[in-house]
N, C-alpha and C positions, 0 to 999 in steps of 0.2 A: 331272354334270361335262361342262363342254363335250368336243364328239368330237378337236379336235386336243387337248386336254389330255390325255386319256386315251391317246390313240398317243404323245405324248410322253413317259407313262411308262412305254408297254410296252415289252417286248424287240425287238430288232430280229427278224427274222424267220431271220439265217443263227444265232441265239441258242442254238437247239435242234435244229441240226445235228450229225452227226459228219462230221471231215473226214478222210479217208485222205492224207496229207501225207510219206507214207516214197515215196522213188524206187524202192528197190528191192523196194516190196510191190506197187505201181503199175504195173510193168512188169511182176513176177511173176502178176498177174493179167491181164494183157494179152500175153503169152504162150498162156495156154490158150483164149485167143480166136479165132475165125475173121476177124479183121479184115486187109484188105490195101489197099497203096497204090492202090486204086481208088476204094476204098468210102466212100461217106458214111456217116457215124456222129451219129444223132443222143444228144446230152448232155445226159437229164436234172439239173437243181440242178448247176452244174459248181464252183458253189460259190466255191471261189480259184483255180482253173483249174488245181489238181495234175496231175488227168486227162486235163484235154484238153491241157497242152502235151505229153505221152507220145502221146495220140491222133492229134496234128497231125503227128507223127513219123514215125505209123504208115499214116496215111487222106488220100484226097485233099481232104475238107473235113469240120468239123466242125459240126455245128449244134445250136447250145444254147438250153437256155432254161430260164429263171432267176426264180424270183419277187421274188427281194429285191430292189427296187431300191440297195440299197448294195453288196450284189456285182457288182450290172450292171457299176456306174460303175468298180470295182475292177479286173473282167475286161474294159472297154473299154479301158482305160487299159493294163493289163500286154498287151493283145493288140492292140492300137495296129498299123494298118500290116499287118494278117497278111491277105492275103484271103481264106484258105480258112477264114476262122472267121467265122462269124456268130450273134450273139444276140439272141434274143427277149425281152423280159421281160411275163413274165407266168405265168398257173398251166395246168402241163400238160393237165392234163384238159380246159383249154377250148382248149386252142392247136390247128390243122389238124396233120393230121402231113403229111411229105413225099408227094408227087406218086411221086415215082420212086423206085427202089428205094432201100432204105436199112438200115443196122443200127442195134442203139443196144447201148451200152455205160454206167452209170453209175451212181454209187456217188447211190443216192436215199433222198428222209426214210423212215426204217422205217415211219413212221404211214400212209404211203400205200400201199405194198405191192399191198394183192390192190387197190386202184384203179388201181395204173397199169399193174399186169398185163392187167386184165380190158380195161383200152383199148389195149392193144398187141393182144391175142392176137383184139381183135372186133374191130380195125380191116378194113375193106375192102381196104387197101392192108398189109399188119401189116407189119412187119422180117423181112428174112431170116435174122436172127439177133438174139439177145436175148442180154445179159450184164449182171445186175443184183445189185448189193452189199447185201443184205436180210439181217434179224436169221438166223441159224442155224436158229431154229423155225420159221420162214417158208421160208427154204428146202425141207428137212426135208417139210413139210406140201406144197410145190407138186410135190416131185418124190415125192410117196406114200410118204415114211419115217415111220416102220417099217411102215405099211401105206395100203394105199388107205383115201381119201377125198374127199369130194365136189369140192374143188376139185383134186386131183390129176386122177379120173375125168373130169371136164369137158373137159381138155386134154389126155388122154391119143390121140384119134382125129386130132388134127390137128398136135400138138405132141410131140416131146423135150423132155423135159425130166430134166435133174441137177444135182446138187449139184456144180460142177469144183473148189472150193477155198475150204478153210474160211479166217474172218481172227480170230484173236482181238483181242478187247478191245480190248487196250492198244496194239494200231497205230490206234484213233483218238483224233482230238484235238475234243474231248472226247470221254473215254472214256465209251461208251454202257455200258449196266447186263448186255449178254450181248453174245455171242460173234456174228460174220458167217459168209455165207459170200457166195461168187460163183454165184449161181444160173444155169444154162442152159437155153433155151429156144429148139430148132430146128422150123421149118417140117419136118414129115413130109411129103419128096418124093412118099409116094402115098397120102395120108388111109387112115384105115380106113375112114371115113363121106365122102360128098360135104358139101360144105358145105352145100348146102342143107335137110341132118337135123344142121342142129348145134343147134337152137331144140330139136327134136323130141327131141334125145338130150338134151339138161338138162332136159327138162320129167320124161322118164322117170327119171332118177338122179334128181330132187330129189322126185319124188315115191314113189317106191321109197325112196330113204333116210329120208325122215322119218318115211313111214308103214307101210312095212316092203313087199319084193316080191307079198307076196301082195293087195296095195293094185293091182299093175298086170296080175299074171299068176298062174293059178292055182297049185297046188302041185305037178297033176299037168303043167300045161305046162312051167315048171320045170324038173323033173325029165326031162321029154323031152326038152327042147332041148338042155339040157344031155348027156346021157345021147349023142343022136345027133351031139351034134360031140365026142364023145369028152371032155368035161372034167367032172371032179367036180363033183356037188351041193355046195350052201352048205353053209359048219359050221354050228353051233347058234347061234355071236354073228354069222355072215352074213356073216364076212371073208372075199368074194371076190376073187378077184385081176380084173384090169382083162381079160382076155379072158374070163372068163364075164358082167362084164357086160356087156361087146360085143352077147356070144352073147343075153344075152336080151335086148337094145333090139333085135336086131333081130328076133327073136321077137313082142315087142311090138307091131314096125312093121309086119311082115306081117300080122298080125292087126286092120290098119287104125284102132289106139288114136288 
């Protein structure tokens, strides 16, 4: 089958979206926000522009960008005339992010998740603040509920991160198959690590997790490092909490791994 045949029967692309469409769930998540009449905010998927006409409310400029070109056209038209809004179209991941300082706030496709996270939080220039509308178990998972794990630990030396508000279900349209929340993610004004052991500290958690710590560090260094900053050795299933593994990358690091 010819290729425009085949686009013409497929879905449109805002098809398998959910849209947050209540005023007052929109504001109520934009409330636990650090956003103010300063700040640019950039809008992943703005979708039908729920969010950003509350954001334009809220920030001195909005910057979106949008893959569908049928939303483009939709959010050109209803934001006709605004100049503090401007849209992109095209797919996040490949788009430049801002120059200058910036937050983002936006309710984005659940399927992309840990990708648009992992390019906000490695960007060179990242957000000063992060506010992202992702399934409930994704949440959950990035802020280490019920416990640590590998993508919580990654982010824990440079980032906050929590859970600020859960959304169920049926506030969207269409309603997705589980429950939201509003995920938060703050720049740590004083890193635990310099950035430049952020490469070095995922290298040690991903291989310590898979292949178990005694893959990177003996059992009797372990137990020392441990032992001389005062925090308990691992349990027997190894759920550490995020300052003992601190405590042994850097262990690890002195030991020139």
């Amino acid at each position: 089958m010819p290729e425009n045949k085949r686009r013409s029967h497929s879905a449109p692309l805002w098809a398998s979206q959910n849209f947050l469409t209540s005023g007052l769930v929109i504001s109520r998540l934009l409330d636990t926000a650090q956003i103010f009449p300063e700040d640019l905010v950039l809008e992943i998927g703005p979708g039908k522009g729920h969010i950003t006409r509350q954001l334009l409310d809220r920030c001195s400029q909005v910057a979106a960008i949008e893959a569908d070109p049928v939303l483009c056209t939709r959010l050109r038209e209803r934001f006709a005339g605004e100049p503090r809004f401007s849209l992109r179209q095209g797919d996040f991941l490949q788009t430049p992010l801002p120059k200058r300082p910036y937050k983002v706030f936006a309710n984005i496709p659940f399927s992309l998740t840990t990708a648009i996270i992992r390019r906000l939080t490695s960007a060179s220039n990242p957000p000063a603040g992060i506010w992202l509308v992702v399934e409930l178990g994704a949440a959950k998972r990035f802020a280490g509920q019920p416990r640590e794990n590998l993508t919580s630990l990654s982010l824990r030396p440079f980032f906050q991160v929590r859970v600020v508000a859960g959304i169920p279900r049926r506030e969207f349209h269409p309603a997705p198959r589980v429950d939201a929340a509003l995920l938060e993610i703050l720049p740590r004004q004083m890193p635990d690590l310099p950035l430049s052991e952020r490469e070095a500290y995922r290298k040690f958690l991903d291989r310590s997790w898979k292949q178990g710590l005694e893959s990177t560090l003996t059992k009797r260094q372990i137990s020392t490092a441990l032992r001389l900053a005062g925090l308990p050795s691992p349990g027997v299933d190894q759920n550490m909490k995020y300052v003992q593994w601190l405590c042994l990358f850097r262990c690890w690091r002195e030991r020139g791994r």
